[in-house]
C-alpha positions as CSV (number, residue, x, y, z in Angstrom):
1,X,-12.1,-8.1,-16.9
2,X,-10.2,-5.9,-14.0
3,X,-10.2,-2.4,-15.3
4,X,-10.8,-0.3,-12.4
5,X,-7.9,0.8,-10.3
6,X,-8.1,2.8,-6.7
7,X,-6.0,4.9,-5.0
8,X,-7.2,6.2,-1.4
9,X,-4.8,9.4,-0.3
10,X,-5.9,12.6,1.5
11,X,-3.1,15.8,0.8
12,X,-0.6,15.9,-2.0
13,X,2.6,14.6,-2.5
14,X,4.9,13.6,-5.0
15,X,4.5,10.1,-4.5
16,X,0.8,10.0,-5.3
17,X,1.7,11.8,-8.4
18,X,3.7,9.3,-9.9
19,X,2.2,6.9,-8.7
20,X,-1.3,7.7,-10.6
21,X,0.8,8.2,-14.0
22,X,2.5,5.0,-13.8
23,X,-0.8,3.3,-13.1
24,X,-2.1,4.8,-16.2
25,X,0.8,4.7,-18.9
26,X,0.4,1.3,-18.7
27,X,-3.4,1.0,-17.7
28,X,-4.9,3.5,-20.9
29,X,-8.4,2.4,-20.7
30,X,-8.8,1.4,-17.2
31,X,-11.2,3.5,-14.6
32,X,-8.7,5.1,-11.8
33,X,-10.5,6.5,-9.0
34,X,-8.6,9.2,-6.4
35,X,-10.5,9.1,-2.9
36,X,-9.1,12.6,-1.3
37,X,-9.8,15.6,0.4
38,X,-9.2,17.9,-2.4
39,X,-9.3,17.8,-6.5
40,X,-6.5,18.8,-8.0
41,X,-5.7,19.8,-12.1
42,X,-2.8,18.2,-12.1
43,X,-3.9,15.0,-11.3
44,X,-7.4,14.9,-13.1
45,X,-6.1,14.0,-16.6
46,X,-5.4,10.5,-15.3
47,X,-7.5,9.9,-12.5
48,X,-11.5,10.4,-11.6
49,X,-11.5,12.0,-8.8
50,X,-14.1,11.3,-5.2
51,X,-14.7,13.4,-2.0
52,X,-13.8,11.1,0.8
53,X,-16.2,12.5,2.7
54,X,-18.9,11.6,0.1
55,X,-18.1,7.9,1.1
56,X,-18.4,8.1,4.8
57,X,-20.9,6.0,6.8
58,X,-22.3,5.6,10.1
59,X,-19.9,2.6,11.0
60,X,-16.7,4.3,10.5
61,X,-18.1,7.3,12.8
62,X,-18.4,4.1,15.3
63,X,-14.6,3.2,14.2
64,X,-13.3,6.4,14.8
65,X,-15.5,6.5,18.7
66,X,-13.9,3.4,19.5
67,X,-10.4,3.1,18.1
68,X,-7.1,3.6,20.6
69,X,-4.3,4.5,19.6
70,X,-1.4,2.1,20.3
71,X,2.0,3.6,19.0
72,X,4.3,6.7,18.4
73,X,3.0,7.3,15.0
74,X,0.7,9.7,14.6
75,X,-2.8,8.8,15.3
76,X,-4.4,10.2,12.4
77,X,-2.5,8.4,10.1
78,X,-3.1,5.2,11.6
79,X,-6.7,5.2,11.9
80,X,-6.9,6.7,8.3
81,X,-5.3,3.3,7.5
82,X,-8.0,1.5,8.8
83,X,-10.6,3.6,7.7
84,X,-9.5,2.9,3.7
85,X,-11.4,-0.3,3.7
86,X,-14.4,1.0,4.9
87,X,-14.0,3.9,2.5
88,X,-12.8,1.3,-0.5
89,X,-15.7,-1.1,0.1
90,X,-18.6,2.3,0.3
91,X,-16.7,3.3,-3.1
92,X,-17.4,0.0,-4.5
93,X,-20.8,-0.5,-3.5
94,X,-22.2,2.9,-4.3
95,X,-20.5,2.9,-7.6
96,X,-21.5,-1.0,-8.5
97,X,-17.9,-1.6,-8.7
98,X,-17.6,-6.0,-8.9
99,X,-14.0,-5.7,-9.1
100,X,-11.2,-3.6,-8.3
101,X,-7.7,-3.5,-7.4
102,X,-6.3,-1.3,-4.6
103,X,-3.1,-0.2,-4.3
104,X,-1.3,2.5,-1.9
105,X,-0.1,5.9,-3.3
106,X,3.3,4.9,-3.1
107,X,3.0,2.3,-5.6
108,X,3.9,2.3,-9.0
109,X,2.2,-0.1,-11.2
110,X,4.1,-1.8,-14.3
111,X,1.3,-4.1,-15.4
112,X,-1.7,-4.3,-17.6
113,X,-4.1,-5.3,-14.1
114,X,-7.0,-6.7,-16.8
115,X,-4.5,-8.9,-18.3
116,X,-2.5,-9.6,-15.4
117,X,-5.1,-10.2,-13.2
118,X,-7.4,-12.3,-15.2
119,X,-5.9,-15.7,-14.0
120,X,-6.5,-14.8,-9.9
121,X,-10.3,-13.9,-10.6
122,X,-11.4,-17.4,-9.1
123,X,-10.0,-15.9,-6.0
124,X,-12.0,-13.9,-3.6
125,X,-8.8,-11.5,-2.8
126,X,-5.2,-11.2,-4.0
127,X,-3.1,-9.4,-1.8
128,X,0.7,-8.8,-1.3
129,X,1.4,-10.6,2.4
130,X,-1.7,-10.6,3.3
131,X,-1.7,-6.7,3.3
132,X,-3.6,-3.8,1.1
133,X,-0.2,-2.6,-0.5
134,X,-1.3,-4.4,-3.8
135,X,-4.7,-5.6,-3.1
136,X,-7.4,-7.4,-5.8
137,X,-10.9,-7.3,-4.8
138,X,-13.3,-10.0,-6.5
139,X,-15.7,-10.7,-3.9
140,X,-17.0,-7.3,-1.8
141,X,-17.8,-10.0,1.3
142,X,-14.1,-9.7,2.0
143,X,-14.2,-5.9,2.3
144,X,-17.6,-6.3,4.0
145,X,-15.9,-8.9,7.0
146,X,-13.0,-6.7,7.5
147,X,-15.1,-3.7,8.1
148,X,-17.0,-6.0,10.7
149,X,-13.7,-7.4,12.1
150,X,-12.1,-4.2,12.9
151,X,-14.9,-2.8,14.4
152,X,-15.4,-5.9,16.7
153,X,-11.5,-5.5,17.2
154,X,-11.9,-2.2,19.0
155,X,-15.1,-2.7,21.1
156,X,-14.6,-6.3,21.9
157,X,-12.5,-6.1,25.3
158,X,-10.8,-9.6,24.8
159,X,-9.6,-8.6,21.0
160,X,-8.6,-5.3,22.5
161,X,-6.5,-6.2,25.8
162,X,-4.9,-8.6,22.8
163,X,-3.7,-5.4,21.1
164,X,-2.8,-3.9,23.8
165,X,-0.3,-6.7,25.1
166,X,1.1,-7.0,21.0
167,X,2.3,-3.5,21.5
168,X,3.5,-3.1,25.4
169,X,5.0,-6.5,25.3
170,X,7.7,-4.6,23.2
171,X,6.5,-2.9,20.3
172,X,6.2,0.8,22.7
173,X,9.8,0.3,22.1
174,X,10.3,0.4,18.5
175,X,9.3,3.9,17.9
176,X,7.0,4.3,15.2
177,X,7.5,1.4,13.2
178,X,6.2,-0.8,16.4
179,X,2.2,1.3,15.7
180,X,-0.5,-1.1,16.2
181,X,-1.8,-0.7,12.1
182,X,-4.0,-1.5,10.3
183,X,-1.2,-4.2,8.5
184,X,-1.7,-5.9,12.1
185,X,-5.7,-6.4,11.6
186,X,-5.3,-7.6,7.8
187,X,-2.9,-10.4,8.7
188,X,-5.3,-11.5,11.8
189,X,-8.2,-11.1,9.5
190,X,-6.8,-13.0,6.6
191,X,-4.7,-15.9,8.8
192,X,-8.3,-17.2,10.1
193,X,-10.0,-16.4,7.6
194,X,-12.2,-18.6,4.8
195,X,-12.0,-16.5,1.8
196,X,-10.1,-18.0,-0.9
197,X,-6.8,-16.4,-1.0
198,X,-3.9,-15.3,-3.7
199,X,-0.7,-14.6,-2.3
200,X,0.9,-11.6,-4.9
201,X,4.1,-11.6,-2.5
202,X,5.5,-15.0,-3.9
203,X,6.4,-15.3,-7.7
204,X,3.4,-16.3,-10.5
205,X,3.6,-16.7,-14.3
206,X,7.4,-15.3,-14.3
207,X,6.4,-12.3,-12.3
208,X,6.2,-10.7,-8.9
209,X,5.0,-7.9,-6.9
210,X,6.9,-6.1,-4.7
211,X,5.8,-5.3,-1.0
212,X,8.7,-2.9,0.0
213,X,11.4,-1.9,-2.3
214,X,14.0,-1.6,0.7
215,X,13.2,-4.9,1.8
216,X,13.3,-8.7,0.4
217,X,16.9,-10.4,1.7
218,X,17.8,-13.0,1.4
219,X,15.0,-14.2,-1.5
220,X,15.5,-11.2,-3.5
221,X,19.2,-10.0,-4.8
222,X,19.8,-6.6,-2.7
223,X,21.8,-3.7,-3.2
224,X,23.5,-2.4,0.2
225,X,25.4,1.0,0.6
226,X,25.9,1.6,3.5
227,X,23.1,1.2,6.1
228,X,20.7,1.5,3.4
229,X,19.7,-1.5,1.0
230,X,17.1,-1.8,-1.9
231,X,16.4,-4.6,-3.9
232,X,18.0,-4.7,-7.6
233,X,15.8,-3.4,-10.5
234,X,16.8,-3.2,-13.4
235,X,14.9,-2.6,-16.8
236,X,15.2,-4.6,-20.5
237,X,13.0,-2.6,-23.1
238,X,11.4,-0.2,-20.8
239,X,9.7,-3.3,-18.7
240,X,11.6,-3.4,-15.2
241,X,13.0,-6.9,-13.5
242,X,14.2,-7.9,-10.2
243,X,16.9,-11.4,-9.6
244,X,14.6,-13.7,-7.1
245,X,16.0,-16.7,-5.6
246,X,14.8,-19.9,-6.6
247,X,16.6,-23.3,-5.7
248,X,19.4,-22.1,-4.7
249,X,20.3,-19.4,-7.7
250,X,18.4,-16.8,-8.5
251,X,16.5,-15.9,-12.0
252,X,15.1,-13.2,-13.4
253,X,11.4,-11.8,-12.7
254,X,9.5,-9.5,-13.8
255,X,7.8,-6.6,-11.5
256,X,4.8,-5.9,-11.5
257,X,4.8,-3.4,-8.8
258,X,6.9,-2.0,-6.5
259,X,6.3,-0.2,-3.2
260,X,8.4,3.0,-2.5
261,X,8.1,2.7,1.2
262,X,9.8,5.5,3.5
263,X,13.0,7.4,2.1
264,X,13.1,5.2,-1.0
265,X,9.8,7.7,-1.9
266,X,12.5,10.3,-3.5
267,X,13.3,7.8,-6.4
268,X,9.9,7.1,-8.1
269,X,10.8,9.9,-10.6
270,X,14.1,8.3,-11.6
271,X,11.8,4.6,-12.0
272,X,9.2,6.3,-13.7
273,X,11.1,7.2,-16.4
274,X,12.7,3.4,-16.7
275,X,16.2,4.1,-15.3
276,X,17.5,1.4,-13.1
277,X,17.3,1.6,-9.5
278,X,20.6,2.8,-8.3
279,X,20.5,4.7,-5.3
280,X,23.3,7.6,-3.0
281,X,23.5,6.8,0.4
282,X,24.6,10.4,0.8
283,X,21.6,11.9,-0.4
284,X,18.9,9.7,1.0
285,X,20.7,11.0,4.5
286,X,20.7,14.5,3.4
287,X,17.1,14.1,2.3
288,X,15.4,12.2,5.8
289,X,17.5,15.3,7.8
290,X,15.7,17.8,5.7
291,X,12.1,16.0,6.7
292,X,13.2,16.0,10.2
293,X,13.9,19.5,9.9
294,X,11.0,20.5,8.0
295,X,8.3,18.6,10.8
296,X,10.1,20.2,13.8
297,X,9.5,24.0,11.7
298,X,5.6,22.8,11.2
299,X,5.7,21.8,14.8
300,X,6.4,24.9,16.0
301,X,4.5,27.1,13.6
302,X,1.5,25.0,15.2
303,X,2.4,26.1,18.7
């Protein structure tokens, strides 16, 4: 049986908050683990919290030596990203932890994962698109060759230059969103690799999990206002559903999880407590100005 659930985030925000409540309204008996840098009241009623730095090791010293920085986004942040499997696989190991399942701190969780799971234990991973957004671990050899990969990825000279072309090719000119991630070394690592594989992206047993709530067009129905677009959830007795297209008309689904990505953060409270997904336009614009504003203040305190 899957009942242990992790959640890797250093800080505090909002979205890690709800995010570890949902996980355990629905998960009561499961084992929820919070890797940070600090422990915090509010949080430890629902969650077992570890020191990151507890779970560090000699080769993500060597990771963090040899890792360059190819993007606008901050570098911390991105090697942080990488450094989550190597933390997730020495949390697993030096707790004994078989099986687990992963999921970002912007996801909220609307499954039982020792039920739902159960069927996709023959597999040695489940992931959503190949990325650790909603990610089953069965077999610790997948963390293990990852680890391995990414190292090799940033002292190899052949897998570097690769990188390198990836992002000056085009990517420098996409801002932040064109970062060289760690979303880039999971889907190399997991199109070649030999590890038996479960796709979560694509619909099973009636249900589906979600990999980016503002995203899915054309196979998922969409809601658009304006520039802004999020996919249609609704909920039927507290249980939330999404309208997924399937030869040629689309049917209903259940959600298993969905993935607050970017602005779409400030409405976790509203799904939390089961109201349908409806979203202002007006707001959400009001709301990424005031973060604009509020990182151009820090950025200046820092000076």
């Amino acid at each position: 049986m899957l009942d242990t659930i992790v959640i890797i985030h250093t800080g505090y925000s909002k979205a890690l908050y709800y995010s570890i409540r949902q996980a355990r309204k629905l998960n009561p008996d499961a084992k929820i683990f919070l890797i940070g840098d600090k422990e915090r009241k509010k949080l430890s009623k629902y969650s077992t919290f570890v020191d990151i730095d507890s779970l560090n090791s000699s080769d993500i010293d060597l990771l963090e030596e040899a890792y360059v920085h190819l993007g606008k986004s901050s570098r911390a942040f991105e090697i942080f990203c990488i450094k989550r499997w190597f933390i997730l696989r020495n949390l697993m190991l030096n707790h004994k932890i078989d099986r687990c399942l992963h999921i970002d701190s912007d996801v909220m969780l609307f499954c039982n994962v020792s039920t739902t799971f159960e069927s996709l234990s023959k597999y040695d991973a489940a992931l959503t698109s190949n990325l650790a957004i909603t990610m089953n671990i069965n077999n610790i050899e997948v963390l293990k060759s990852f680890c391995n990969f990414a190292i090799e990825t940033y002292t190899n000279e052949k897998r570097l230059n690769r990188l390198k072309n990836i992002y000056y090719s085009g990517r420098h000119n996409e801002g932040e969103l064109g970062s060289i991630s760690d979303m880039d070394l999971s889907r190399d690592f997991f199109s070649s690799s030999s590890f038996s594989l479960f796709d979560l992206s694509f619909p099973y047993d009636k249900s589906i999990f979600d990999s980016a709530i503002i995203a899915g067009h054309p196979s998922f129905r969409m809601k658009r206002k304006m520039k802004y677009e999020m996919k249609e959830i609704f909920f039927e007795d507290n249980t939330p559903y999404c309208m997924y297209l399937q030869n040629n008309e689309y049917s209903k689904l259940k959600i298993n999880s969905m993935h607050f990505i970017s602005y779409s953060k400030i409405y976790m409270k509203k799904v939390f407590k089961c109201h349908n997904l409806n979203f202002n336009p007006i707001y959400i614009n009001i709301h990424r100005e005031a973060c604009v504003l509020y990182k151009k203040i820090k950025k200046t305190l820092k000076k």
